[in-house]
VOZASE-700421 format. One record per residue (C-alpha): residue number from 1; x, y, z; residue in one letter. Coordinates in nm, 2 decimals, padded with zeros to 4 digits. Last residue first. Example, Ala and Ser with C-alpha at 12.3 -4.5 7.8 and 13.67 -1.06 7.14 Angstrom:
2
+-----+--------+--------+--------+-----+
|   n |   east |  north |     up | res |
+-----+--------+--------+--------+-----+
|   2 |  01.37 | -00.11 |  00.71 |   s |
|   1 |  01.23 | -00.45 |  00.78 |   a |
+-----+--------+--------+--------+-----+
This chain:
377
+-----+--------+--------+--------+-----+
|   n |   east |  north |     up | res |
+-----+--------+--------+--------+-----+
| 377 | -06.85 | -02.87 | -01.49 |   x |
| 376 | -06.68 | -02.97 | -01.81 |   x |
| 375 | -06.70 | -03.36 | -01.74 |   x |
| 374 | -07.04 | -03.32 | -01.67 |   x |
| 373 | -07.19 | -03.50 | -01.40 |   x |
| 372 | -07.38 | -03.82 | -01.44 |   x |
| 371 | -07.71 | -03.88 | -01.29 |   x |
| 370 | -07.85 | -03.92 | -00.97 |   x |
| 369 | -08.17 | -04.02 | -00.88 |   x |
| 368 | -08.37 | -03.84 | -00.63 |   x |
| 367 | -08.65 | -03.95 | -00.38 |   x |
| 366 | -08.82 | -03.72 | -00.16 |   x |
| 365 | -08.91 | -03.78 |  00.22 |   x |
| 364 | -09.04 | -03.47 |  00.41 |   x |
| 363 | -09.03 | -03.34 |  00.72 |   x |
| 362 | -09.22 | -03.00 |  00.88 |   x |
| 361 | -08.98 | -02.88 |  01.16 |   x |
| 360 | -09.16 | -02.49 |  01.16 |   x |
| 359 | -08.95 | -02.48 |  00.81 |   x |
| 358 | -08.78 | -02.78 |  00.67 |   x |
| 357 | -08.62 | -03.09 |  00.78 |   x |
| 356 | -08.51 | -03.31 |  00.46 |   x |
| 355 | -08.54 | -03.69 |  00.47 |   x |
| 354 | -08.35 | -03.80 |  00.11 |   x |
| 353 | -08.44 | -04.13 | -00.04 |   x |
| 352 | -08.22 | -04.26 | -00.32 |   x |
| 351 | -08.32 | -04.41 | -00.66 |   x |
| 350 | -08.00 | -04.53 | -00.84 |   x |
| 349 | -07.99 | -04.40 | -01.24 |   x |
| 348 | -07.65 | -04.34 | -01.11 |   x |
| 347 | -07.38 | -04.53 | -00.86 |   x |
| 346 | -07.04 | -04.41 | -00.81 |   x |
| 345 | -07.06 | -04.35 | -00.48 |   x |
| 344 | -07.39 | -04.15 | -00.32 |   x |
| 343 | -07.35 | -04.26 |  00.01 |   x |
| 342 | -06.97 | -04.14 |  00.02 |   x |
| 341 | -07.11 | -03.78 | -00.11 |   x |
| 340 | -07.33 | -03.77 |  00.11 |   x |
| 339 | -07.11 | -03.79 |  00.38 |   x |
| 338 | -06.84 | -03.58 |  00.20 |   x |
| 337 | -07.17 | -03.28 |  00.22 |   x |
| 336 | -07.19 | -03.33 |  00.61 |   x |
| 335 | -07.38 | -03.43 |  00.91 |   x |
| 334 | -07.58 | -03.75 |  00.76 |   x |
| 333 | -07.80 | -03.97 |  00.87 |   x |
| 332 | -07.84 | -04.33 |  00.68 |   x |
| 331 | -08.14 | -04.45 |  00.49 |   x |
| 330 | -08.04 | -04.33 |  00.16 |   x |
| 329 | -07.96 | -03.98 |  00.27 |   x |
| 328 | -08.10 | -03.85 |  00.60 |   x |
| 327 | -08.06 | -03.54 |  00.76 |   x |
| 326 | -08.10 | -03.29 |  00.49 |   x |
| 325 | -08.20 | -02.95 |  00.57 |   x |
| 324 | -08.40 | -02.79 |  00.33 |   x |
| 323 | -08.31 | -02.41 |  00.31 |   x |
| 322 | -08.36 | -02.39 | -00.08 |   x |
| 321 | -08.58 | -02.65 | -00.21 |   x |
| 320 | -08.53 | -03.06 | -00.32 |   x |
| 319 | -08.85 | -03.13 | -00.50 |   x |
| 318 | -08.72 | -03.45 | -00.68 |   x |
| 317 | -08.71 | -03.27 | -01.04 |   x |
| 316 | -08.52 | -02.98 | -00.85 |   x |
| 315 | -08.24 | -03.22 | -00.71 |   x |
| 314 | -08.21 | -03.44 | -01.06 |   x |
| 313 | -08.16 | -03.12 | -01.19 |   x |
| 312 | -08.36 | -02.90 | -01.41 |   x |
| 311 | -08.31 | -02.58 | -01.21 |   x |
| 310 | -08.02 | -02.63 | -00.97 |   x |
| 309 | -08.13 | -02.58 | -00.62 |   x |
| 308 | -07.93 | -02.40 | -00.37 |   x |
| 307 | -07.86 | -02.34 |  00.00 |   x |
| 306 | -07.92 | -02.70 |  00.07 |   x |
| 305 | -07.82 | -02.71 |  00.48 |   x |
| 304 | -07.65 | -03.03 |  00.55 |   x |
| 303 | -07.71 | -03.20 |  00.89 |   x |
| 302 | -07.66 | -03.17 |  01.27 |   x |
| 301 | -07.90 | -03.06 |  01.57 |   x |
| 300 | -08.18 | -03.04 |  01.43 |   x |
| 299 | -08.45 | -02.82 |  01.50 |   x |
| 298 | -08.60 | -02.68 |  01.18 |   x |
| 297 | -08.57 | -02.30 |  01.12 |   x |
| 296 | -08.90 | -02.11 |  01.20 |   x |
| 295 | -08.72 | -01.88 |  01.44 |   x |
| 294 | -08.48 | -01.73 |  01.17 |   x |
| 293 | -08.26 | -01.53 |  01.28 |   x |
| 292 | -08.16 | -01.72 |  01.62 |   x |
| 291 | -08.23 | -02.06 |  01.42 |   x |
| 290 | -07.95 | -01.95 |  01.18 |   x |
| 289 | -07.72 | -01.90 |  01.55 |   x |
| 288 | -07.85 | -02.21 |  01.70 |   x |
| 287 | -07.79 | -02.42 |  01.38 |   x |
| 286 | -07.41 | -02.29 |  01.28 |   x |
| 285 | -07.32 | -02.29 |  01.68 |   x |
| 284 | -07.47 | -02.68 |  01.66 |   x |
| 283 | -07.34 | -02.79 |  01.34 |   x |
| 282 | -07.45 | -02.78 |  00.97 |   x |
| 281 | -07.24 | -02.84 |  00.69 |   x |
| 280 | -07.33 | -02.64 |  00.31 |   x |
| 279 | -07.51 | -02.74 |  00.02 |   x |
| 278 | -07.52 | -02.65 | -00.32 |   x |
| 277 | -07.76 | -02.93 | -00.50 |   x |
| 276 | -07.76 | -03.05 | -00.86 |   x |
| 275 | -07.73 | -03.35 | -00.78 |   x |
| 274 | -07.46 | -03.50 | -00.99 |   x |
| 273 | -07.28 | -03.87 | -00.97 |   x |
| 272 | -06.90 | -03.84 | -01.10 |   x |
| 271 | -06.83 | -04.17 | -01.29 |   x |
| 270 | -06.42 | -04.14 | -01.38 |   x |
| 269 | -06.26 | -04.34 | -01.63 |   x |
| 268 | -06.18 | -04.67 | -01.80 |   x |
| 267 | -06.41 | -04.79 | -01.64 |   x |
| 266 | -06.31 | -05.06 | -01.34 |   x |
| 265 | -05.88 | -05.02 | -01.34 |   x |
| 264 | -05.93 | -04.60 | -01.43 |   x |
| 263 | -06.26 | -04.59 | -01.15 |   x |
| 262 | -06.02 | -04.75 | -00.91 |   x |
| 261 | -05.76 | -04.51 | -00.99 |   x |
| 260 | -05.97 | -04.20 | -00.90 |   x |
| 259 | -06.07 | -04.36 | -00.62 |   x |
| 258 | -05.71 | -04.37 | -00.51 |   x |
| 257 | -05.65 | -04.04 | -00.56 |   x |
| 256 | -05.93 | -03.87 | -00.37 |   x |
| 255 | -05.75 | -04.10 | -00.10 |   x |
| 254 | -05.43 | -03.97 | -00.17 |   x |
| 253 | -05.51 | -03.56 | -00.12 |   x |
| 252 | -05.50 | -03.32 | -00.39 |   x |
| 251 | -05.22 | -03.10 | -00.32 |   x |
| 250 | -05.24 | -02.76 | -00.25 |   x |
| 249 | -04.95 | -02.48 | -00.16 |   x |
| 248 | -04.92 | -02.14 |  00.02 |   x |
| 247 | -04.66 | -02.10 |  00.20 |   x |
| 246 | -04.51 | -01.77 |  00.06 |   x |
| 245 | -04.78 | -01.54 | -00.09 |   x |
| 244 | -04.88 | -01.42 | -00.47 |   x |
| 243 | -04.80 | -01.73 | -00.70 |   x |
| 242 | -05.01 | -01.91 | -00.52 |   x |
| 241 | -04.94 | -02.24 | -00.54 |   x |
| 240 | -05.06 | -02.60 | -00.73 |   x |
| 239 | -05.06 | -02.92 | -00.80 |   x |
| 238 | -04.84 | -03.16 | -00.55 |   x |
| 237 | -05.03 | -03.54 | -00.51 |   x |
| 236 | -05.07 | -03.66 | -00.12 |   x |
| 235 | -05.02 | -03.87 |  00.09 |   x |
| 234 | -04.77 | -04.07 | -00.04 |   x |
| 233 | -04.57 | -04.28 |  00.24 |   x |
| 232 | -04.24 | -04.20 |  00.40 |   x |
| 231 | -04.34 | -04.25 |  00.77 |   x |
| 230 | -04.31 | -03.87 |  00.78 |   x |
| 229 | -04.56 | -03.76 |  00.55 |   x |
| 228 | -04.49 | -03.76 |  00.18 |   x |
| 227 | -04.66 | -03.48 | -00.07 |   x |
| 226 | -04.58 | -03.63 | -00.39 |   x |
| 225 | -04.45 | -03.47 | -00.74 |   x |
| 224 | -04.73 | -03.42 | -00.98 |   x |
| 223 | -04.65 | -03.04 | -01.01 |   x |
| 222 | -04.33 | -02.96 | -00.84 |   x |
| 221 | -04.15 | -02.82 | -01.20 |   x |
| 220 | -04.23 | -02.47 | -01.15 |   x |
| 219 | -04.21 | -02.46 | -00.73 |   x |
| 218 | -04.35 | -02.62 | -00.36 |   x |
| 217 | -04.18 | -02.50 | -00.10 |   x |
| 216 | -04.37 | -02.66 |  00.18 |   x |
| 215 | -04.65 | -02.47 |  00.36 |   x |
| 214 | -04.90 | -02.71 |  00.31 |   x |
| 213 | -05.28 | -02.71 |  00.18 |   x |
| 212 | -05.46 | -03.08 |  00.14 |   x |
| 211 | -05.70 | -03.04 | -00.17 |   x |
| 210 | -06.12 | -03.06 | -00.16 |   x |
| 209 | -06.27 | -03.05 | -00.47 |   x |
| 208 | -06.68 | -02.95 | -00.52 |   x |
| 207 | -06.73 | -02.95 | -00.87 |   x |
| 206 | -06.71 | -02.65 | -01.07 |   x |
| 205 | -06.49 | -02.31 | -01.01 |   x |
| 204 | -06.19 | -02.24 | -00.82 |   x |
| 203 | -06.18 | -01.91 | -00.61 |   x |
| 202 | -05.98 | -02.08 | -00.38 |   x |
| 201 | -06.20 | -02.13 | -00.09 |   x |
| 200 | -06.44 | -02.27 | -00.41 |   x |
| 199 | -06.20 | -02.57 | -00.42 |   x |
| 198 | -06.20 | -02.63 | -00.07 |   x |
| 197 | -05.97 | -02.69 |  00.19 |   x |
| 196 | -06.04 | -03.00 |  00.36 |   x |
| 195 | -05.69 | -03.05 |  00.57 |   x |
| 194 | -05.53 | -02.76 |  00.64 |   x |
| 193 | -05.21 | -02.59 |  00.72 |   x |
| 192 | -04.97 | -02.95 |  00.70 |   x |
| 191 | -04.66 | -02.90 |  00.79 |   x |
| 190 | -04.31 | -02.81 |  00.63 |   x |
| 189 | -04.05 | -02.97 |  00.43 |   x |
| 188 | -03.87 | -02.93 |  00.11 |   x |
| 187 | -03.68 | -03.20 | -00.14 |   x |
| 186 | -03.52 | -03.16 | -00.46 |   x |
| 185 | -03.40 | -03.50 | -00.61 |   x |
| 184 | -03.42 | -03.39 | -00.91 |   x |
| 183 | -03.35 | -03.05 | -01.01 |   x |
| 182 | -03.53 | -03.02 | -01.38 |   x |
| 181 | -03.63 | -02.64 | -01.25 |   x |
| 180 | -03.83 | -02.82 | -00.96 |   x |
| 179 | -03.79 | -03.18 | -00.93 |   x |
| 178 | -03.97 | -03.35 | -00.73 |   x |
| 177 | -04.05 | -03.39 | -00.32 |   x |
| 176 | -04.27 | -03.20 | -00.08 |   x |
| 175 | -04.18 | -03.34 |  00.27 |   x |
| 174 | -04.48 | -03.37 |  00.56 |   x |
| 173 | -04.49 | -03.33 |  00.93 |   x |
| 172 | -04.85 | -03.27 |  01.12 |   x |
| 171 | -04.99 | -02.93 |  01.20 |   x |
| 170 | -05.33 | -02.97 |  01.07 |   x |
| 169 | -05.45 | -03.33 |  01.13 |   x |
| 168 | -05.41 | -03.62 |  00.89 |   x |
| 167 | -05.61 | -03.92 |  00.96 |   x |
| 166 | -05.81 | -03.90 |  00.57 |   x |
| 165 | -05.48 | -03.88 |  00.40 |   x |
| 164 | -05.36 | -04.22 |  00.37 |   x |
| 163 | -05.07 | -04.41 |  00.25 |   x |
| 162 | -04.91 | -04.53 | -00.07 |   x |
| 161 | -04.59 | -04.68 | -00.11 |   x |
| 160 | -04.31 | -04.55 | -00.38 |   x |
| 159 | -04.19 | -04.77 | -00.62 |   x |
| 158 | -03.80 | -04.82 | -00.74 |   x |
| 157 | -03.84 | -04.99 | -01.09 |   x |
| 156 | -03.66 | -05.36 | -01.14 |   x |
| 155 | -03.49 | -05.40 | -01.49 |   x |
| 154 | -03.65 | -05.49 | -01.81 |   x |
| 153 | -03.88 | -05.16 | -01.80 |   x |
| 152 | -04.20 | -05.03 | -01.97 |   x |
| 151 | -04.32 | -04.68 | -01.88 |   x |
| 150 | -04.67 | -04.55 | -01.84 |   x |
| 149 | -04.83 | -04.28 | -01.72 |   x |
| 148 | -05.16 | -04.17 | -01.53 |   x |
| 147 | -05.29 | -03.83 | -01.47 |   x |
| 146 | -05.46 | -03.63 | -01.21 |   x |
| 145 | -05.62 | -03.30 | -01.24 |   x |
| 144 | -05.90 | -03.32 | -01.01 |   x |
| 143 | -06.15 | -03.25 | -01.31 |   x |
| 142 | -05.89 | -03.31 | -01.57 |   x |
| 141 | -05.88 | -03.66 | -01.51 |   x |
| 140 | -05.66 | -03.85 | -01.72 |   x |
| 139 | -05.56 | -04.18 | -01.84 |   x |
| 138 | -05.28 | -04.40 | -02.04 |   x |
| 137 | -05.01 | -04.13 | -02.10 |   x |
| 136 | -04.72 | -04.31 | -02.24 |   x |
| 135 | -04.40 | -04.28 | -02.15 |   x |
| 134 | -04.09 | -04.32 | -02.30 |   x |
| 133 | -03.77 | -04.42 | -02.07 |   x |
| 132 | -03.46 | -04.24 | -01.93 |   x |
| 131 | -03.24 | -04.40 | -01.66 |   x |
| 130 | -03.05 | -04.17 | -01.50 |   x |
| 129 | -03.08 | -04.30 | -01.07 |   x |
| 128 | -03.32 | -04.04 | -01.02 |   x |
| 127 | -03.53 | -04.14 | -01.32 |   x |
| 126 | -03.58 | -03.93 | -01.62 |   x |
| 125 | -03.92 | -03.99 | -01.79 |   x |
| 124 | -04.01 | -03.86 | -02.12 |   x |
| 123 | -04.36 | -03.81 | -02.24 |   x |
| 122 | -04.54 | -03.93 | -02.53 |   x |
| 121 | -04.92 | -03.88 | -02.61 |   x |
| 120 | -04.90 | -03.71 | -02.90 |   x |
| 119 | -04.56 | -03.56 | -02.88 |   x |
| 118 | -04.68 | -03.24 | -03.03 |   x |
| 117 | -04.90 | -03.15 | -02.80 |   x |
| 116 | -05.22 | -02.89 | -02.85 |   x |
| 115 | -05.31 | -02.74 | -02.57 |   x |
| 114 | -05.60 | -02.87 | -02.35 |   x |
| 113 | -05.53 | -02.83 | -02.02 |   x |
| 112 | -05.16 | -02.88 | -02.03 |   x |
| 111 | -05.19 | -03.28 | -02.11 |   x |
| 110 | -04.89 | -03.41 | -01.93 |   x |
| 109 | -04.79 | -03.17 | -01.69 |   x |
| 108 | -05.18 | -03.09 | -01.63 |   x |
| 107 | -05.32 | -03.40 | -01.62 |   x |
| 106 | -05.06 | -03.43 | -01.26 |   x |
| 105 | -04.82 | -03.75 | -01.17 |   x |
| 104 | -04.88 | -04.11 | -01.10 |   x |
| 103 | -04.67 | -04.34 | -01.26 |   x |
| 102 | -04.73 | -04.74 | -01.34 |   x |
| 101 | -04.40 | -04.87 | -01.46 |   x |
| 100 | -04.49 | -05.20 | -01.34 |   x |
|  99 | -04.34 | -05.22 | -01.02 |   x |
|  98 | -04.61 | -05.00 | -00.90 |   x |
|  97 | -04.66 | -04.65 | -00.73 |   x |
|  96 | -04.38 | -04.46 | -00.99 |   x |
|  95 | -04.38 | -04.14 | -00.89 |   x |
|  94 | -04.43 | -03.80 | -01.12 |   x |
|  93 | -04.28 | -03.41 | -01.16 |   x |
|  92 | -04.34 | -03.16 | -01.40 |   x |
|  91 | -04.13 | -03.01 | -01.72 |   x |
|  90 | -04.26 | -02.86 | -02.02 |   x |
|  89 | -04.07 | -02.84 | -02.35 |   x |
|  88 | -04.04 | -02.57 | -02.64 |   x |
|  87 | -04.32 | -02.41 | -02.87 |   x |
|  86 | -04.22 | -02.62 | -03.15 |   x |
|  85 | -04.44 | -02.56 | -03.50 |   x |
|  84 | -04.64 | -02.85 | -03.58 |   x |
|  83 | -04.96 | -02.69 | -03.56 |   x |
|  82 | -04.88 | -02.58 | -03.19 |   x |
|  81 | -04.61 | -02.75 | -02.99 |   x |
|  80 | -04.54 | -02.88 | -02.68 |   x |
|  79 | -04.28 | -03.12 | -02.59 |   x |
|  78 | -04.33 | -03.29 | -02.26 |   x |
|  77 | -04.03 | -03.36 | -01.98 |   x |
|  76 | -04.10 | -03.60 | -01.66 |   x |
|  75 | -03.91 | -03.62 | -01.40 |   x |
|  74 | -03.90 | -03.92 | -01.16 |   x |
|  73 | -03.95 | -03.97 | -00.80 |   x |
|  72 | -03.92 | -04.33 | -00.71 |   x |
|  71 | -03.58 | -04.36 | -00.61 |   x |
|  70 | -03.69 | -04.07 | -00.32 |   x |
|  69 | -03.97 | -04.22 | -00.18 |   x |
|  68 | -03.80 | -04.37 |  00.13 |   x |
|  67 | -03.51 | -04.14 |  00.14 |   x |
|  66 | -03.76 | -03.87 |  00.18 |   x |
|  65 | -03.92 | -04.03 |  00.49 |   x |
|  64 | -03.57 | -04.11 |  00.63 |   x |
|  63 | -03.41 | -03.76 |  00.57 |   x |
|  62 | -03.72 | -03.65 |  00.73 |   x |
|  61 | -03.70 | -03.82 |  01.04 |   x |
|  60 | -03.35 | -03.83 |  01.06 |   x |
|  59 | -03.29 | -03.53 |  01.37 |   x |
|  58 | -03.58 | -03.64 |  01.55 |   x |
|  57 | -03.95 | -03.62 |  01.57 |   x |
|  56 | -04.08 | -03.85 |  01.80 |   x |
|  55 | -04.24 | -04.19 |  01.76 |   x |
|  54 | -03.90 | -04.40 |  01.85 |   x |
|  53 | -03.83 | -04.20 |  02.15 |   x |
|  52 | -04.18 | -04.19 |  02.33 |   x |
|  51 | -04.22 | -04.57 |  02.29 |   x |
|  50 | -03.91 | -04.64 |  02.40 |   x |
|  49 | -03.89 | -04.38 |  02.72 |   x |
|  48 | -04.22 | -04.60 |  02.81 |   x |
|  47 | -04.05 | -04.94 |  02.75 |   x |
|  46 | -03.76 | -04.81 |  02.99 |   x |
|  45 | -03.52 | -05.15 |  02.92 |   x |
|  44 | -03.21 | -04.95 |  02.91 |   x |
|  43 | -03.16 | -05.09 |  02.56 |   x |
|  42 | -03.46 | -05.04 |  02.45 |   x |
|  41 | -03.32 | -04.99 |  02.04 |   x |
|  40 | -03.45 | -04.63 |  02.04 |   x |
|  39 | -03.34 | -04.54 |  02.34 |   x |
|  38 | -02.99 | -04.70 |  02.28 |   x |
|  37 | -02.97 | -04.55 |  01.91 |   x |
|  36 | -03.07 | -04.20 |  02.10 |   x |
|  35 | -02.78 | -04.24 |  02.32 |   x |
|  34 | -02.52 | -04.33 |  02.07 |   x |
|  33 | -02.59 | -04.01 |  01.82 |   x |
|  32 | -02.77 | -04.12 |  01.52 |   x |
|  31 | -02.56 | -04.18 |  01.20 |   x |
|  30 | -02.52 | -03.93 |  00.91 |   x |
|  29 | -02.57 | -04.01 |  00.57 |   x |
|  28 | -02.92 | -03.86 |  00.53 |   x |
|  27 | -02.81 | -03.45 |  00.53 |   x |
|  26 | -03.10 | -03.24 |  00.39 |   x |
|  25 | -03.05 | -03.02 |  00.07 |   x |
|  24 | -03.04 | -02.67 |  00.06 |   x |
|  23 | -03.09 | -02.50 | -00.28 |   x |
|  22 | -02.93 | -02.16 | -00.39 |   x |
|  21 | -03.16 | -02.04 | -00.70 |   x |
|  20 | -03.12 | -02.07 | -01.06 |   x |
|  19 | -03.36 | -01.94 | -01.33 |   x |
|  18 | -03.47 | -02.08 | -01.62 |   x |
|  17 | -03.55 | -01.88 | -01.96 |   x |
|  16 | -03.26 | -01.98 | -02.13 |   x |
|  15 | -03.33 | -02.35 | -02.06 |   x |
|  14 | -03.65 | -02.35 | -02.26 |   x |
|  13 | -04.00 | -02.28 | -02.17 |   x |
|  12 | -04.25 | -02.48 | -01.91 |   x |
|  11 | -04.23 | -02.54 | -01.59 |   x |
|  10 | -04.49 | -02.71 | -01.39 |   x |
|   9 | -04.63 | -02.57 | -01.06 |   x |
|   8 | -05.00 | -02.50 | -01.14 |   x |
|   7 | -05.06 | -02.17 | -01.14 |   x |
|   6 | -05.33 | -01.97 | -00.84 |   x |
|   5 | -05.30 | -01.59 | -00.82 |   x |
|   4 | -05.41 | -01.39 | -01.10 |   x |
|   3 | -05.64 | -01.63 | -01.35 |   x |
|   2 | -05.79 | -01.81 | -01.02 |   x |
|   1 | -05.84 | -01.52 | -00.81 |   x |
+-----+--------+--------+--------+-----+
């Protein structure tokens, strides 16, 4: 599925090989009709008609979002080559997040998953407002595919504020912005279709990720652009689509992001502990239906089912086994893999209890100690 349907959403090639299509952009220079300006402002003192008018959905509320974020959306152009020979230029998206030419964008637009690059490290960055700058690519994770340039200015930078993904449900607003095709200033909208979907939903292989899916437009040249909800804040980072369905796009949500910055500031990169456990969330229509077929399943009522054990792994060596339920990690329950995940940090060579349920409600306390993942995994 990965190789036939899922492709990042960079361009790459040269401009006889692009294609142009008819583009709709959103209107943001016109003014609000009287009536809503004097609901909005509480001008006929109804608080409650107030509160209601200002939080709903109205004829600026994405022009605002994306006028927000806009200045800070910047394209960024790679040559590639191979042995010194040219093989033409990629194109992705990026934002600037601080004033000091700090960009976010995606490892793949900058690094291309391991092709060879001729500009060694260089990148060119095309503000919206046509300043051009060189840009250096300071960090990279390929695992979630997030990359770090950047760019050195004498005059101010347009910066783009980040929010939060973890409170966004299915169904709310969002704007897709970057520059598809080298068209800056291109922006799409549509909602939010899920909120944890996960990496092996898509067929994708390694680590555990979990991306935010949207229906927005998202094309060759989107990748690294933001995903902005409608109080114009980041929330997300665009990566991918599938190529074989409409609506179908993943970005890798803020907060993931964030972290991922945090280990760049303390490390240098990113510390992935590794278990060497494939689990899966327990609740109670999961537990009474598995304790339906099975009447020797533990009685719990919430927890995380281990389904596999690596052999070898920190998991195995602690005595971890298949249908464990774990419902304690480190001292505090747990009803889900993130939970454990959260527990679990950045921290290795750390001992950590586990209590795991097991068959006929026997319990048993093991103690595992995590160790680094692979970066390849």
């Amino acid at each position: 599925m990965k190789d036939k349907l899922l492709r990042p959403a960079f361009l790459s090639g040269g401009p006889s090989q692009l294609c142009i299509f008819p583009l709709s952009f959103a209107r943001t220079g016109l003014e609000p009709p009287e009536n809503v300006k004097k609901e909005c402002s509480g001008e006929d003192g109804d608080d409650e008609k107030k509160h209601k008018c200002c939080n709903c959905f109205g004829r600026d509320t994405i022009a605002n979002a994306a006028a927000a974020v806009g200045p800070a959306v910047v394209n960024i152009s790679v040559s590639r080559g191979f042995h010194g020979l040219s093989a033409g230029r990629s194109i992705g998206s990026g934002t600037i997040i601080d004033a000091d030419g700090t960009i976010l964008t995606c490892a793949h637009v900058v690094d291309f998953q391991g092709l060879s690059i001729s500009s060694k490290g260089k990148v060119d960055v095309t503000l919206q407002d046509g300043r051009v700058f060189e840009g250096t690519v300071v960090n990279a994770d390929l695992h979630f595919d997030i990359a770090i340039v950047k760019i050195k200015s004498k005059t101010p930078l347009p910066t783009a504020k980040l929010g939060t993904s973890n409170m966004l449900r299915p169904g709310d607003w969002v704007v897709a912005m970057g520059c598809p095709l080298s068209l800056q200033n291109t922006i799409t909208a549509g909602i939010v279709s899920c909120v944890d979907r996960k990496s092996s939903d898509l067929g994708l292989g390694g680590m555990r990720r979990e991306y935010l899916q949207t229906d927005c437009a998202i094309n060759a040249g989107n990748s690294g652009g933001p995903l902005v909800n409608v109080d114009g804040e980041v929330i997300g980072v665009n990566i991918m689509k599938v190529l074989a369905a409409d609506g179908l796009g993943f970005a890798v949500p803020i907060d993931s992001v964030t972290k991922i910055i945090d280990h760049f500031k303390k490390r240098g990169r990113v510390i992935r502990p590794w278990l060497g456990l494939k689990m899966l969330d327990l609740n109670d229509m999961v537990v009474a239906q598995l304790q339906e077929r099975d009447p020797s399943f533990p009685k719990v009522n919430k927890g995380v089912l281990v389904s596999m054990v690596t052999p070898g792994s920190p998991a195995d060596r602690a005595g971890f086994h298949p249908s464990d339920v774990v419902v304690e990690f480190d001292g505090k329950p747990v009803g889900s893999i993130k939970e454990i995940i959260d527990i679990m940090g950045d921290n290795l060579g750390k001992q950590l209890k586990a209590v795991v349920k097991r068959a006929n409600n026997a319990t048993a306390t093991l103690t595992v100690i995590p160790e680094e993942a692979n970066p390849d995994m």
